[in-house]
GULUM-963984 format. One record per residue (C-alpha): residue in one letter; y, z, x. Coordinates in steps of 0.25 Angstrom, whole numbers, padded with zeros to 4 digits, always signed. Each point is the difference from the previous one (the first is absolute). Layout:
<nodes>
AYZX/...
</nodes>
This chain:
<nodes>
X-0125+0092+0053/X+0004-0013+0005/X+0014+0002+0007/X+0012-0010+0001/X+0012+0000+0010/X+0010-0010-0002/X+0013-0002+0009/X+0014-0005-0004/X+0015+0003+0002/X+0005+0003-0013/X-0008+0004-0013/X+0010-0004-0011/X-0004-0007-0010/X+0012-0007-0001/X-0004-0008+0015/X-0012-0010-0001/X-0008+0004+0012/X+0001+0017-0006/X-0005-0004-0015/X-0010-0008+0006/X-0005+0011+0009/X+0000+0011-0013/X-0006-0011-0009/X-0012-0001+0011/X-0002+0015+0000/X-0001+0000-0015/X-0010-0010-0001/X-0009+0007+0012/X+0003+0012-0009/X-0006-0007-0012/X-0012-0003+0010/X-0004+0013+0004/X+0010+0000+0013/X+0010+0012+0004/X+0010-0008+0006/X+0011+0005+0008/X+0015-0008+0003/X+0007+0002+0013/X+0015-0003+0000/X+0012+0002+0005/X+0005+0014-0004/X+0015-0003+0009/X+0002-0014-0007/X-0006+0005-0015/X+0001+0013+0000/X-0011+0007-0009/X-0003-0010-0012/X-0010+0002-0011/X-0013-0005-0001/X-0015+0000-0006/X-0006+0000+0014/X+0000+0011+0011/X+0013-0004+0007/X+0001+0003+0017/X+0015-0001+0003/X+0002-0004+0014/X+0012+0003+0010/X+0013+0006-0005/X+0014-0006-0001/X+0001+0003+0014/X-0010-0007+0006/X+0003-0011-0009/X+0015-0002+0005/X-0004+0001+0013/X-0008-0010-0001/X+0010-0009-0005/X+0009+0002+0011/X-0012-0003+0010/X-0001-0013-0007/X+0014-0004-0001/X+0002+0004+0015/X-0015-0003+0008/X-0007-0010-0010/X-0012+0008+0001/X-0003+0003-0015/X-0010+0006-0003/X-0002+0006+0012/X+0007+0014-0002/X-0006+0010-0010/X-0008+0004+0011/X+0000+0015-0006/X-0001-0002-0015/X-0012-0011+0004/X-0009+0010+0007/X+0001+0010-0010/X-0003-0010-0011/X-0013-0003+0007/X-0003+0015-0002/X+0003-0002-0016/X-0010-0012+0001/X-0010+0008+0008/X+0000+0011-0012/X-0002-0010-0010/X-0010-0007+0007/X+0001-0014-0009/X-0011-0008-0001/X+0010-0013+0002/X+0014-0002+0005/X+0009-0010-0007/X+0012-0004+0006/X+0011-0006-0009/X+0014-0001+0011/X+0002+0010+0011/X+0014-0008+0004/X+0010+0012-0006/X+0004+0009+0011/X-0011+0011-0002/X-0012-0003+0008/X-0004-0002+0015/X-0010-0013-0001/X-0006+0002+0013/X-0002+0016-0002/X-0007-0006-0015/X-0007-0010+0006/X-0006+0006+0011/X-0007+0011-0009/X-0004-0010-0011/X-0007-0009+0011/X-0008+0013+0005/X-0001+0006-0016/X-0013-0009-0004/X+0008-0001-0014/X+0002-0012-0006/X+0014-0006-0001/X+0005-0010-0010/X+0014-0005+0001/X+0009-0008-0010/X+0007-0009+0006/X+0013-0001-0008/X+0009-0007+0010/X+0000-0003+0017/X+0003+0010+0007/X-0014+0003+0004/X-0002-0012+0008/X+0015-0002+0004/X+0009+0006+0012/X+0011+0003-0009/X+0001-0007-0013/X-0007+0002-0013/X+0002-0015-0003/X+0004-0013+0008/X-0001-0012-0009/X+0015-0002-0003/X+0002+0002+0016/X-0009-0011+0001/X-0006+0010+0012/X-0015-0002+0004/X+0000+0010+0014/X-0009+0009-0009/X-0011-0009+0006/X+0002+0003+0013/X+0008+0010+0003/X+0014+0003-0005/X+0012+0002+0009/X+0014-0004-0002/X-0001+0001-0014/X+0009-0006-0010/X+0001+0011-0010/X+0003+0012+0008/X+0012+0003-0010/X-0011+0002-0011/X-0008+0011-0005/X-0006+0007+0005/X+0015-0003+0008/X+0002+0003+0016/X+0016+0001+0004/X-0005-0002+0017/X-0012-0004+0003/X-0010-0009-0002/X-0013+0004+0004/X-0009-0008-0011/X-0009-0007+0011/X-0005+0015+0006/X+0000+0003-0017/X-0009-0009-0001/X-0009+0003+0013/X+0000+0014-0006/X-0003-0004-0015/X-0012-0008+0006/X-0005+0011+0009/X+0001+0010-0012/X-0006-0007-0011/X-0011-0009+0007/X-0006+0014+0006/X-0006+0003-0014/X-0015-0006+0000/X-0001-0012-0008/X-0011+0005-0010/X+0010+0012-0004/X+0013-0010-0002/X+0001-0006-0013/X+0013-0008-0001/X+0005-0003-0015/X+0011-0012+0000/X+0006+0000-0012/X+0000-0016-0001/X-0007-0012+0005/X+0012-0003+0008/X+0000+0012+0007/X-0015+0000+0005/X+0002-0014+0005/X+0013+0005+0010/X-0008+0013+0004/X-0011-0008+0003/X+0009-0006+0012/X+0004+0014+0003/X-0006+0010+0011/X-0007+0004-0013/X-0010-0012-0001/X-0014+0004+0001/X+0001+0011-0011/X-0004+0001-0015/X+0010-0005-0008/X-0001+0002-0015/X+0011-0004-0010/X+0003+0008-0011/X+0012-0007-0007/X+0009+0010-0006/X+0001+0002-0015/X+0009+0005-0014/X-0001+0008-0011/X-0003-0012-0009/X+0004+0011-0013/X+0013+0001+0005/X+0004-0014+0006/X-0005-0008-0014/X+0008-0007-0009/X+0009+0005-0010/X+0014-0001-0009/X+0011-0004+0010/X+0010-0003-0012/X+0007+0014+0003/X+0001-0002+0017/X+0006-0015-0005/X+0010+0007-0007/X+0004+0010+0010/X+0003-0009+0011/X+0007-0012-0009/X-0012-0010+0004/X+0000-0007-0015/X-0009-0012+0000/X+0001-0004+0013/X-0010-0003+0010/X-0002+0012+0009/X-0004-0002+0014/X-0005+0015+0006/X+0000+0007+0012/X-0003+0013+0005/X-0002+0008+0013/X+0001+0015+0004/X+0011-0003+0010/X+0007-0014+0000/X+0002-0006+0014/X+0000-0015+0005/X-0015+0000+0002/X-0003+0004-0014/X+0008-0013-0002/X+0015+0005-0006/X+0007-0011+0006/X-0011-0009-0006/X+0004+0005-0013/X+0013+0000+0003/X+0000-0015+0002/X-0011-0004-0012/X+0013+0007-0008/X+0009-0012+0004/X-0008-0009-0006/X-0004+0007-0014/X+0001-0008-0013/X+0009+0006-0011/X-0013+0005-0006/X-0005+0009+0012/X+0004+0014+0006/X-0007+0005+0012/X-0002+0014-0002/X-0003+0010+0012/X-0006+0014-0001/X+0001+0010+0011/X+0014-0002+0005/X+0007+0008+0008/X+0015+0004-0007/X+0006-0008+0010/X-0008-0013+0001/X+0002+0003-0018/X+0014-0002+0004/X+0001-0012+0009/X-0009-0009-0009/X+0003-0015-0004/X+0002-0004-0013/X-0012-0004-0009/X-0009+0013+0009/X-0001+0014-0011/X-0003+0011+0011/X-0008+0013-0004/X+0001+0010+0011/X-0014+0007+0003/X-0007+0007-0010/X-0013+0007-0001/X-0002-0003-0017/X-0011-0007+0002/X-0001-0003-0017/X+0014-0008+0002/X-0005-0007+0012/X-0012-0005-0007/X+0011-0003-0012/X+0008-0008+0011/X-0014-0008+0003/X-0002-0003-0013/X+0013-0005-0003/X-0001-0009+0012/X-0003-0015+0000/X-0004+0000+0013/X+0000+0011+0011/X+0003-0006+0014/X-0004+0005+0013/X+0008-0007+0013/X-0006+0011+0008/X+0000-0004+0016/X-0009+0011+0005/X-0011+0010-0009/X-0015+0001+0001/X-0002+0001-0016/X+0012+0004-0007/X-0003+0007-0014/X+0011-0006-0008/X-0008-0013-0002/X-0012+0008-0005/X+0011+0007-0009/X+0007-0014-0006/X-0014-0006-0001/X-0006+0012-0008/X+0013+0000-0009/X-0004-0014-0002/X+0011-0007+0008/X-0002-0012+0009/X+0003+0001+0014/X+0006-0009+0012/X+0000+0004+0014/X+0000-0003+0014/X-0009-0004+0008/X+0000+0013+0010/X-0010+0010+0003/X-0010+0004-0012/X+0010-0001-0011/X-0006-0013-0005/X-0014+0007-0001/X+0001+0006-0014/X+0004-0014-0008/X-0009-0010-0004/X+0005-0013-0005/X+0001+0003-0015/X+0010+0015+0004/X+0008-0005+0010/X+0007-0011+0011/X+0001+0000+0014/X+0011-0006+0008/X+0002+0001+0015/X+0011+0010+0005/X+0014-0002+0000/X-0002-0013-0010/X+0009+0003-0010/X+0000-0013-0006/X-0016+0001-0002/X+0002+0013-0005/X+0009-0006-0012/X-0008-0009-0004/X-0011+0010-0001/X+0007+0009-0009/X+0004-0011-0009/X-0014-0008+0000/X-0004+0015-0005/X+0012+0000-0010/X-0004-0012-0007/X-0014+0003-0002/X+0006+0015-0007/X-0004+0013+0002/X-0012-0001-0011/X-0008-0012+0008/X-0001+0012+0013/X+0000+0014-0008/X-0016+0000-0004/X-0004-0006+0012/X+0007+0009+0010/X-0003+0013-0009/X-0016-0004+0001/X+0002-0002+0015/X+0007+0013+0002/X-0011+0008-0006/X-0012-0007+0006/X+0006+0002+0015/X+0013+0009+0000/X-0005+0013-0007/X+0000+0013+0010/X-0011+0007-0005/X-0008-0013+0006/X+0007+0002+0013/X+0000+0014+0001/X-0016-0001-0003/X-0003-0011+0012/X+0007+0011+0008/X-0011+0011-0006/X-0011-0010+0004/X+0006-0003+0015/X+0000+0016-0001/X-0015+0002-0003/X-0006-0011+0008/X+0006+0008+0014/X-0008+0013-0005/X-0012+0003+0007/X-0013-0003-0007/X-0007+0012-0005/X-0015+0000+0002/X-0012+0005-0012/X-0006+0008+0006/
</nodes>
């Protein structure tokens, strides 16, 4: 039996990289595969799941973690204990291939990992879902404009941010140690999986450069994310007939653009309403006139509702690799406008959305409106049909599968 060993923080469903990661497992189940999912037991506890689960760690060795990280900036570089005797877990199970989703989350050692997965001979696949691989600390830098992921790092402009040091800076030596541990894996078992375009072409610049590099874009449940009926949400929130512009993130902050939104909200016609979903109770509460804030929610029919009923779903991220919520607006058959950062522009096409350069608010107006007047209906078929011939996860999940198969040794008819 063909056996698969997948690696990640947390295992919720609720978090994009954890349903990824049991969605995978199902689909390799489906194909014959055991699959196994390794994850944080100190941050998620013991969640269900159809694979075999392999908790990692304990809340102790999670929160002292943490408090390294704060203190010495050296995360990922505790766990010392809990990574050896993962490595004994992975030696029982004895996978046929290795796949790597985040190992950023306080509970596991990336040299003591690495330095058994160079000498294993097992084939490693990682997602690259963010930067943090290739960075000394940060796992994004467009909005701080910083490039010293090229050469180095050092004096780096977002200490304060995740994963957060209080002290020190020690993101050149995090980087030096990132590159020692993750180049000493031989480049015929290494399989590195961007999830955009975009993010191929920075890693390419990286200390990565010379490995294969294969993107797999992220996908949807199409079912789920389709349109439908939005007369009730209308209703519910007092949107009426107007124009409604949308919005939505899993946590707001000025690099998912709330202060773009904020400013688009002084210049709204009497017909439009911003309306934001995944607001915190406070930002709920501090909102301008003409924004309705939905704090977060995991009702995925009422967010698909929300799609629906939108005109057109805007985007003013500053930094993402390939966010899902465009997948999501396009597959409810909503438009979308976007900046021009990172690979969010990479799932719209002409006829499903527009893309304005960050921070152009202005641009961005006009956008929304040029969508406004040409009506939903002109956009609804077209980015429906585009959805399903690119967005669907079973498709995704099945190039993972083939990357899976092609690694296995080629058995000889004897």
């Amino acid at each position: 039996m063909k056996r698969l060993l997948q690696i990640n923080p947390v295992l919720r469903r609720s978090t994009s990289t954890g349903r990824i990661m049991q969605e995978i497992g199902d689909q390799a189940m489906a194909h014959g595969w055991e699959s196994y999912v390794a994850y944080s037991k100190g941050r998620d506890g013991i969640m269900p799941c159809t694979s075999r689960i392999v908790p990692v760690g304990n809340g102790i060795s999670v929160a002292w973690h943490g408090a390294v990280t704060r203190l010495t900036d050296r995360h990922g570089l505790v766990s010392a204990g809990a990574t050896r005797e993962f490595i004994r877990k992975i030696e029982e199970i004895g996978p046929d291939i290795i796949h790597i989703h985040n190992i950023h989350g306080y509970f596991l050692n990336y040299k003591e990992l690495f330095s058994y997965l160079s000498q294993s001979g097992i084939p490693v696949i990682w997602t690259v879902h963010d930067c943090w691989l290739y960075t000394g600390h940060c796992y994004y830098y467009t909005a701080a404009g910083c490039g010293k992921w090229r050469t180095g790092c050092g004096h780096c402009p977002q200490i304060g941010e995740f994963p957060r040091s209080f002290l020190l800076d020690r993101s050149r030596r995090n980087w030096q140690d990132k590159k020692a541990a993750f180049t000493s894996m031989p480049r015929d078992r290494f399989i590195i999986v961007p999830v955009s375009e975009w993010m191929k072409g920075e890693m390419e610049e990286s200390f990565l450069k010379g490995y294969r590099m294969k993107v797999i874009h992220n996908g949807i449940d199409t079912s789920v994310f389709a349109p439908c009926d939005s007369a009730q949400v209308r209703q519910m929130y007092g949107l009426g007939d107007r124009h409604v512009i949308l919005g939505v993130a899993s946590i707001w902050s000025r690099e998912k653009g709330l202060q773009d939104f904020i400013e688009m909200s002084r210049r709204l016609k009497k017909n439009e309403v911003i309306v934001l979903v995944g607001l915190s109770k406070a930002q709920k509460a501090g909102l301008p006139k003409g924004i309705v804030g939905i704090t977060r929610t995991d009702n995925v029919q009422g967010l698909a509702a929300l799609y629906s009923a939108a005109d057109v779903f805007v985007n003013p991220t500053w930094q993402d690799n390939y966010p899902t919520v465009n997948l999501e607006a396009i597959s409810c058959g909503t438009p979308v406008v976007t900046y021009r950062t990172g690979g969010s522009p990479e799932s719209l096409t002409p006829e499903t959305g527009v893309v304005v350069d960050a921070g152009d608010i202005e641009g961005t107006m006009e956008a929304v409106r040029m969508i406004e007047s040409r009506g939903k209906d002109a956009y609804r078929d077209v980015c429906r049909r585009w959805a399903l011939g690119h967005f669907r996860k079973e498709d995704r999940y099945r190039d993972y599968i083939d990357l899976y198969e092609s690694l296995l040794p080629v058995k000889q008819d004897r």
